[in-house]
C-alpha positions in Angstrom: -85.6 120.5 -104.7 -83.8 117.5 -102.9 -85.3 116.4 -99.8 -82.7 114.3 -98.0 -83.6 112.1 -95.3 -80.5 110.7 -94.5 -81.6 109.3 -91.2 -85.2 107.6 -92.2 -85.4 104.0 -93.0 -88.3 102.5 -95.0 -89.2 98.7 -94.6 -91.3 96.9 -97.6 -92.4 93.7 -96.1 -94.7 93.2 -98.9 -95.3 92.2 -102.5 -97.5 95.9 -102.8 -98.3 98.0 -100.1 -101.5 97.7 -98.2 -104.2 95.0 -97.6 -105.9 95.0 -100.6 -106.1 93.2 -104.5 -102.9 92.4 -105.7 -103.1 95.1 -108.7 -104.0 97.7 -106.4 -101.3 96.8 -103.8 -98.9 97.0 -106.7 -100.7 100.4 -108.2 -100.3 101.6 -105.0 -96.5 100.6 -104.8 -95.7 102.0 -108.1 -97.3 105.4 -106.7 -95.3 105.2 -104.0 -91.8 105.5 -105.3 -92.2 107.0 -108.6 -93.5 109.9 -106.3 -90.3 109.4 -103.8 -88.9 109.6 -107.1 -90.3 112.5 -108.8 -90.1 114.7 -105.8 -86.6 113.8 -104.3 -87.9 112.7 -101.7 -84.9 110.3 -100.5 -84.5 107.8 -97.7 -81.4 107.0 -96.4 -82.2 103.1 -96.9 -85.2 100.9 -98.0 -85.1 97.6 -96.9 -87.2 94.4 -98.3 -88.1 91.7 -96.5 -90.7 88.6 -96.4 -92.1 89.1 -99.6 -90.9 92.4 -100.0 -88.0 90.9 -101.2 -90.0 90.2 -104.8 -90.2 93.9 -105.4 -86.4 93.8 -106.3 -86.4 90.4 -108.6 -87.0 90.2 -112.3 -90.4 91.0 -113.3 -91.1 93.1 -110.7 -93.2 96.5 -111.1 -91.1 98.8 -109.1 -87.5 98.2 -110.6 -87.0 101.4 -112.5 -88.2 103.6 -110.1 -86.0 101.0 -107.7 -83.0 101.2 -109.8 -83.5 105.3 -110.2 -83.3 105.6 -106.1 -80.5 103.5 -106.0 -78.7 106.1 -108.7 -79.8 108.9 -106.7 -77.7 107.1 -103.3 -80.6 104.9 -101.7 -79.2 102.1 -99.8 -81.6 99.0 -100.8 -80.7 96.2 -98.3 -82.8 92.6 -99.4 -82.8 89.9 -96.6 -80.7 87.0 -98.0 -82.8 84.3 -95.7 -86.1 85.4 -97.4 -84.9 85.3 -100.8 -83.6 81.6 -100.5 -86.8 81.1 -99.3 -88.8 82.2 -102.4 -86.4 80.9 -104.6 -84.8 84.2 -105.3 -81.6 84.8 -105.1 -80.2 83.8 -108.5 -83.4 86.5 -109.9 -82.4 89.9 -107.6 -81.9 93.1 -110.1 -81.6 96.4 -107.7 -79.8 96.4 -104.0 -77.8 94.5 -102.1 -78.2 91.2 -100.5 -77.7 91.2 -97.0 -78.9 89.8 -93.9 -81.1 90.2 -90.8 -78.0 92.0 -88.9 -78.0 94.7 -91.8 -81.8 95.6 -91.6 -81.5 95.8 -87.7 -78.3 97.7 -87.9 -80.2 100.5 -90.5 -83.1 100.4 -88.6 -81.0 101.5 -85.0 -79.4 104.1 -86.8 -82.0 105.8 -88.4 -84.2 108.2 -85.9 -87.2 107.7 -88.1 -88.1 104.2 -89.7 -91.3 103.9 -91.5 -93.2 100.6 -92.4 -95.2 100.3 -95.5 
């Protein structure tokens, strides 16, 4: 069973999701889209910014289940600024590098836009 969401955006403007220890935020993360994943459950677009942006660089926790949304036709927009500003760039694995006008444009066209 395929559960499209075609018009949701999700934003990642973290290195894990929540306030909490780093482990657990990236535990948590992990959770998160292997369960997206696992259950088809499939937004039209993620988009990483701040240090969200270091979910989708080498090393990173996330970047199969990353790389099996993008397969699956996930749009994964990275801001451009805030990888140059981490150093970045030259490291991204999954998604496309793009800038703030992409993230605003995604976010106006989507009727439901969730931050985690």
């Amino acid at each position: 069973m395929e559960i499209s969401t075609l018009d949701t955006v999700v934003l990642v403007t973290r290195n894990g999701m929540g306030d909490a220890d780093h482990a657990l935020q990236h535990n948590l993360i992990v959770k998160y889209f292997s369960l997206l994943n696992e259950n088809n459950i499939l937004p039209s677009v993620i988009c990483f910014y701040t240090e969200g942006v270091k979910l989708a660089v080498a090393g990173s926790p996330v970047l199969e289940q990353l790389k099996d949304l993008e397969r699956k036709g996930v749009h994964l927009i990275l801001c451009g600024t805030c990888l140059g500003y981490y150093n970045l760039t030259d490291q991204v694995q999954v998604g496309i590098v793009g800038g703030m006008t992409d993230i605003i444009e995604a976010q106006f066209r989507a009727s439901k836009v969730i931050s985690i």
